[in-house]
C-alpha positions as CSV (number, residue, x, y, z in Angstrom):
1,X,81.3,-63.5,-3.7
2,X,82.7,-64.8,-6.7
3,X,79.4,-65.5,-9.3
4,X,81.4,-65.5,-12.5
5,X,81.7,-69.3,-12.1
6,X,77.5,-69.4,-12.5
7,X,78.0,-67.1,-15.1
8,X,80.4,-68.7,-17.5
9,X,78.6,-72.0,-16.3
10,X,74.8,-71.5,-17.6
11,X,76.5,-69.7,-21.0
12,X,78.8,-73.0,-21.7
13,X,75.7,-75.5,-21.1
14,X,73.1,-73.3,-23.2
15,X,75.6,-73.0,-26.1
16,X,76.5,-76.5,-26.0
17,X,73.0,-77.9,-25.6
18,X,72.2,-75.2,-28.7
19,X,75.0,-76.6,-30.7
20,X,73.9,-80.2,-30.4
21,X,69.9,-79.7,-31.2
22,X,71.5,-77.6,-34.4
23,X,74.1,-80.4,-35.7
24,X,70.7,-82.7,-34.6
25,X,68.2,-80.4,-36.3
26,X,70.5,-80.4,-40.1
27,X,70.7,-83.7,-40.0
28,X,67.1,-85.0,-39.2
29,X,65.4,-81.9,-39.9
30,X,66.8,-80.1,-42.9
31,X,65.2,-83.1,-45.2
32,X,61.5,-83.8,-44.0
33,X,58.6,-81.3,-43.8
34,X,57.2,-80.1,-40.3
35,X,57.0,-82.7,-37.7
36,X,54.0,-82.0,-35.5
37,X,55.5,-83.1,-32.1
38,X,52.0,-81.7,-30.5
39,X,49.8,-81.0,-33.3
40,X,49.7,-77.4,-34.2
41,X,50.6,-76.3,-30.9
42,X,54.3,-77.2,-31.3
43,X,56.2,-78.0,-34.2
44,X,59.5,-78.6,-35.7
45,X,60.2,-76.5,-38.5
46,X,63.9,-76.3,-40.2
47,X,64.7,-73.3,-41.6
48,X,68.1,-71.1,-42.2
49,X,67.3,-67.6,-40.4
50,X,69.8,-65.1,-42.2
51,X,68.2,-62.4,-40.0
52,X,67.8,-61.6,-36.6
53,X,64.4,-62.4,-34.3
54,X,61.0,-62.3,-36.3
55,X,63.4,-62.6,-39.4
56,X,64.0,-58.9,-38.5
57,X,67.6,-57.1,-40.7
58,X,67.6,-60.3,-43.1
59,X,69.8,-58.2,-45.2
60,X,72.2,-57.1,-42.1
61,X,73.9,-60.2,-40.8
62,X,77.2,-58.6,-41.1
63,X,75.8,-55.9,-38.7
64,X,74.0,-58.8,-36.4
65,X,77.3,-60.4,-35.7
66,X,79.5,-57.6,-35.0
67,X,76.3,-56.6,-32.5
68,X,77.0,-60.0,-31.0
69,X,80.6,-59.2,-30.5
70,X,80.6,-55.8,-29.1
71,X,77.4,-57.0,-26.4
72,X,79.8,-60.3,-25.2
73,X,82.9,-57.3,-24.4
74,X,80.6,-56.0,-22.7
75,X,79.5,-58.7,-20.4
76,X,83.0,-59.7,-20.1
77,X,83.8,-56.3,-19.3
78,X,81.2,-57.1,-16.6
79,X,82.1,-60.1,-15.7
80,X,84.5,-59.7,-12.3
81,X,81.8,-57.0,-11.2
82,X,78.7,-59.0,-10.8
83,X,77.5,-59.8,-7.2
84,X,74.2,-61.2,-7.7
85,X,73.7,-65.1,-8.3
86,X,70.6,-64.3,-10.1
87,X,71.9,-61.7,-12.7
88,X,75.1,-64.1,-13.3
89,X,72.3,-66.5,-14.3
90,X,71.0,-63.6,-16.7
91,X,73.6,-63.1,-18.1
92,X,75.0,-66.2,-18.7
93,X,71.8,-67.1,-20.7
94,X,72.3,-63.8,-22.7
95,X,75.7,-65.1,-23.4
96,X,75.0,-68.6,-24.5
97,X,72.2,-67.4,-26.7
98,X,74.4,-65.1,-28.4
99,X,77.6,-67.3,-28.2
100,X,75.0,-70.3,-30.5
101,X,73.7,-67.5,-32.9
102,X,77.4,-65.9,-33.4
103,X,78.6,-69.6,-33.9
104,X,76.2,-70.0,-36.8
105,X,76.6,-66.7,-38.1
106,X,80.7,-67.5,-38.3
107,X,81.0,-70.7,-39.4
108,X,77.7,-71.8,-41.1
109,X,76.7,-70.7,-45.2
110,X,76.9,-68.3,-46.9
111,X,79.7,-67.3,-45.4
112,X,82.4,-66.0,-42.3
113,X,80.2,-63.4,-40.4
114,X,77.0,-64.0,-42.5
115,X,75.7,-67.8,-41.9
116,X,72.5,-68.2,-41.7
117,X,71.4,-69.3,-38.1
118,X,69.4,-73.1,-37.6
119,X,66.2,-72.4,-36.1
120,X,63.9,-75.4,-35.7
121,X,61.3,-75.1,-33.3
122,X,57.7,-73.3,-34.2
123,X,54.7,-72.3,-32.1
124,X,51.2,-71.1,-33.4
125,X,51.9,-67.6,-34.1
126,X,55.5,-67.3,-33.5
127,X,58.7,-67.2,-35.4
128,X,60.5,-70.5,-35.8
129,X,63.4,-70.4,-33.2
130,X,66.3,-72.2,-31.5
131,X,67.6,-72.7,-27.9
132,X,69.8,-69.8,-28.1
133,X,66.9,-68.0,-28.8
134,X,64.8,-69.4,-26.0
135,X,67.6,-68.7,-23.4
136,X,67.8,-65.0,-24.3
137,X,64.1,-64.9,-24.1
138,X,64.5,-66.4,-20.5
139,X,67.1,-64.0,-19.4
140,X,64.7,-61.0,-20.4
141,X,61.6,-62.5,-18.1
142,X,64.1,-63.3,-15.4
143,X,66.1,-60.1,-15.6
144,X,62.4,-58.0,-15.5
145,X,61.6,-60.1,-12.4
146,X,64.9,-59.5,-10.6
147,X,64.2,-55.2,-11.4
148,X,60.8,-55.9,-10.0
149,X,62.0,-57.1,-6.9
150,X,65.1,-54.2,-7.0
151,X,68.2,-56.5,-7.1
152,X,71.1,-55.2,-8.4
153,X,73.5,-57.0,-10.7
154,X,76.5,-55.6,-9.0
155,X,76.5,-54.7,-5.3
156,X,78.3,-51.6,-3.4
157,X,80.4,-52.6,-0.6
158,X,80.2,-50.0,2.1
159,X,84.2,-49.0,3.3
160,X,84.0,-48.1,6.8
């Protein structure tokens, strides 16, 4: 069963759909104040994230990107292995959450391999994010789920 296709699939359409709400979100965010979409319950919020989630390691972005590198080998490492449709899907979201962050982190201000990432969405009580974010948030409910439920990312075939 050949699941990499899933994989490489849900990682291209998170990081595209992430890279066109950032190019949107810089250019009709990055000059207006919040824009209450549903009053206080959900925002839109600009703001230049040079840290990791809850604006966690603001001063490591060096470290955060080379973290980013070294977990996509090792999905791709993983890649031909995977047997289960579900923790393609898993992974694919981990790596098109990371893939949007590591593009900002490479190619956006201050500088190669310490941009600053684009979040722009906000929720009462929670940091300001992006989809990248969101999808990696995903993956972890879905990949607690699939544990749960004891399915294995990567199958054992039985030689007889």
């Amino acid at each position: 069963m050949r699941v990499w296709r899933t994989l490489l699939s849900v990682a291209l359409i998170v990081w595209l759909i992430d890279l066109a709400t950032k190019i949107w979100a810089v250019n009709f965010l990055s000059s207006r104040a919040n824009v209450r979409v549903i009053g206080d319950l959900f925002q839109l919020t600009f703001v230049r994230n040079p840290g990791a989630a809850f604006s966690f390691a603001t001063g490591a972005t060096f470290i955060l990107t080379f973290f980013s590198i070294l977990v996509l080998s090792v999905i791709l490492y993983f890649l031909p292995k995977i047997t289960s449709k579900g923790w393609a899907v898993v992974l694919g979201l981990v790596m098109g959450g990371i893939l949007g962050n590591l593009s900002d982190r490479v190619f956006r201000e201050p500088g190669f391999f310490r941009g600053h990432v684009i979040d722009w969405m906000q929720l009462p009580h929670w940091p300001i994010f992006n989809i990248a974010d969101s999808a990696i948030v995903v993956a972890a409910l879905i990949s607690m789920i699939l544990s749960i439920r004891n399915i294995s990312p990567i199958q054992q075939t039985s030689e007889k």
